[in-house]
C-alpha positions, 0 to 999 in steps of 0.5 A: 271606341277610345280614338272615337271618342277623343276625335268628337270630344277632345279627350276622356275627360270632356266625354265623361263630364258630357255623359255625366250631364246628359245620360247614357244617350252619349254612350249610345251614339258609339254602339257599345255592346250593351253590356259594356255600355251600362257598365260604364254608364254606371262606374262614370255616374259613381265616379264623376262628380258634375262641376261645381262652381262656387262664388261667395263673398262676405257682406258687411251689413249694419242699421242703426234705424230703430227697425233695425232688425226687421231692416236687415231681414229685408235686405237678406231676403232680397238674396234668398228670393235670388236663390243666393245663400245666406250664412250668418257669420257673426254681427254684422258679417254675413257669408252669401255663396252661390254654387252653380255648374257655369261661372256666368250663372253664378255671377248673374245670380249674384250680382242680380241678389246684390243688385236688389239688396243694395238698392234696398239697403239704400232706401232703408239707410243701411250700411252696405258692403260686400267683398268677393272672394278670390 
């Protein structure tokens, strides 16, 4: 079953993360004993954590218009409506991160929330920058 495996996926670990995202299916393309198969079905699903990919940055954020706060909160809910994260982390800095299991998902979610808030802030004559963590 072993040499089967890295002849179709490359490697354990390939195999694993492909079990973890699909299902016991996978397993079952190799007729196990089952047994065997939902034993090992469950120790990867205990073991193997799906990926994760994380992006976030931190936005610098001000207005100096008398609607300030109502300003802000318009510009913000322009990311969480883009099911990006907001975190305050103290006037007028704010962590935003998206977490993902595809770098490109995660950039498009991203850039889509950046997109709409800035044009927001624009129209609002708000201060508006964001750094990207590296």
């Amino acid at each position: 079953m072993g040499d089967n495996i890295i002849e179709k996926y490359g490697g354990l670990y390939p195999f694993l993360q492909t079990v973890v995202e699909k299902g016991k299916p996978i397993i079952d393309e190799f007729k196990p004993n089952p047994k065997f198969g939902e034993a090992l079905f469950k120790t990867i699903k205990e073991k193997i954590k799906p990926i994760e990919i994380n992006i976030s940055g931190t936005l610098t954020l001000r207005s100096y218009n008398s609607s300030g706060v109502e300003d802000l909160k318009n510009i913000l809910n322009k990311f969480i409506e883009q099911k990006v994260n907001v975190q305050y982390l103290g006037a007028p800095k704010y962590k935003l991160s998206v977490v993902s299991d595809d770098y490109k998902k995660a950039e498009g979610v991203l850039k889509k929330g950046l997109d709409a808030a800035s044009s927001c802030a624009e129209k609002l004559r708000c201060e508006f920058n964001f750094n990207k963590n590296e």
